[in-house]
Steps between C-alpha positions, in 0.01 A plus 500: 500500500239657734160544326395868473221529698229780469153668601261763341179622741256638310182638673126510420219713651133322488211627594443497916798618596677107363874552401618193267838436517684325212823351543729384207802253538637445840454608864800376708742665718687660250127663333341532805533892603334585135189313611542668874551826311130437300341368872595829696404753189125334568500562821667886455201557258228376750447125378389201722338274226741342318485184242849336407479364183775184481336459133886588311678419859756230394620463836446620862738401776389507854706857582196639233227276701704707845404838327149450462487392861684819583217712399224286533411567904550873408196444190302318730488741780423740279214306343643383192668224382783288237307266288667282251390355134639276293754348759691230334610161628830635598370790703206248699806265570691847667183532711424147605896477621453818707182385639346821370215356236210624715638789594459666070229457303553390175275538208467322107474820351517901564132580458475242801755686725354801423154409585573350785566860684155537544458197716664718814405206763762322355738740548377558861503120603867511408594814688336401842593236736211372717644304812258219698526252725351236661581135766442169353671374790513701894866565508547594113404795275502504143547863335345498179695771247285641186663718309845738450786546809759782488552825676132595425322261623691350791357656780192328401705169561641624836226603694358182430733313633544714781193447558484147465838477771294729753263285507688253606570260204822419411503223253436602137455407163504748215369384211566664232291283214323888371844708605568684154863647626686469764794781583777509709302740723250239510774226637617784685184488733459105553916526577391741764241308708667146457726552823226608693233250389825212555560676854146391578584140371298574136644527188376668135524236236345554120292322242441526108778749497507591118846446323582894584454455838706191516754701232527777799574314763736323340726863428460622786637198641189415740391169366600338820352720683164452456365118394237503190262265408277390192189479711371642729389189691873483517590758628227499777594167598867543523381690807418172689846398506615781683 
């Protein structure tokens, strides 16, 4: 017999402007739109700072993790933010296997969520992404990614490759060792310069790709497109053989 599977959202409002949200018993596919339901009422009324409390959570499946995603570039932009307390075991596990561990922070307690609102450089060092580059070698560049791709930030990305191109240089390495997030706008703009860089006998290959990265590429069927590698010595020297 299928287990009867349920959810009750119950929210708090703490001083700043913090929103706890309590979840009892299960968020799955089948409890999922009550949670959603809580999520957009927030945002109706106005609020970007937001604590989930996982404290009486006795399980979160990775369509709940998906939600919080969902909303969390919206928050962001809008300079505020999803924290989490009192993650359990189960729910890190959900987050390690989607690569995503970096991308929430997660808290001991509540009073530590909520007091971490007032630190707002963290919450701008995960909202920007800073692009540089530099030539260990004449014929290679390596990109270096800090930060958050999607639809926000990905001009950022392309004009500096477009730059980098213009200029002549058509072998790269991104490496994405401090890349937060990666979207599929983000692939979206490496998928558009790797026929022109490959016209001009280059290529665009990546290293310390995070396990969402890597997760990406992999459904959206593109992990042969582009080679990866651990290091970024690697990567840079895979160049010679070419």
């Amino acid at each position: 017999m299928e287990r009867e599977v349920k959810l009750s959202v119950n929210l708090r409002h703490q001083d700043g402007g913090v929103v706890c949200v309590d979840m009892v018993g299960f968020v799955d596919r089948h409890t999922i739109k009550g949670l959603e339901d809580s999520i957009r009422q927030l945002l109706d009324e106005g609020h970007r700072r937001i604590v989930i409390n996982f404290d009486k959570l006795q399980y979160i499946s990775s369509d709940g993790i998906s939600l919080f995603i969902s909303y969390l570039i919206k928050i962001r932009k809008e300079k505020g933010d999803i924290k989490f307390c009192n993650l359990k075991a189960e729910g890190k596990t959900v987050l390690s296997v989607l690569g995503l561990q970096n991308l929430f922070q997660n808290f001991a307690s509540e009073p530590e969520a909520i007091e971490a609102f007032d630190k707002v450089e963290r919450v701008k060092s995960m909202k920007k992404l800073e692009v540089t580059w530099r030539r260990p070698v004449e014929d290679v560049c390596v990109v270096e990614l800090n930060g958050f791709i999607d639809k926000h930030t990905i001009n950022v990305l392309d004009e500096a490759i477009e730059k980098i191109t213009k200029e002549g240089t058509h072998r790269l390495v991104i490496n994405c060792d401090q890349l937060t997030y990666i979207s599929s706008n983000g692939i979206g703009v490496f998928i558009f310069y790797l026929p022109k860089v490959r016209k001009q006998k280059g290529d665009i290959k990546f290293c310390n790709l995070q396990n969402q990265g890597r997760t990406l590429l992999t459904v959206l069927g593109l992990h042969n497109m582009f080679e990866t590698f651990d290091t970024e010595e690697k990567a840079v020297a895979a160049f010679s053989g070419n």
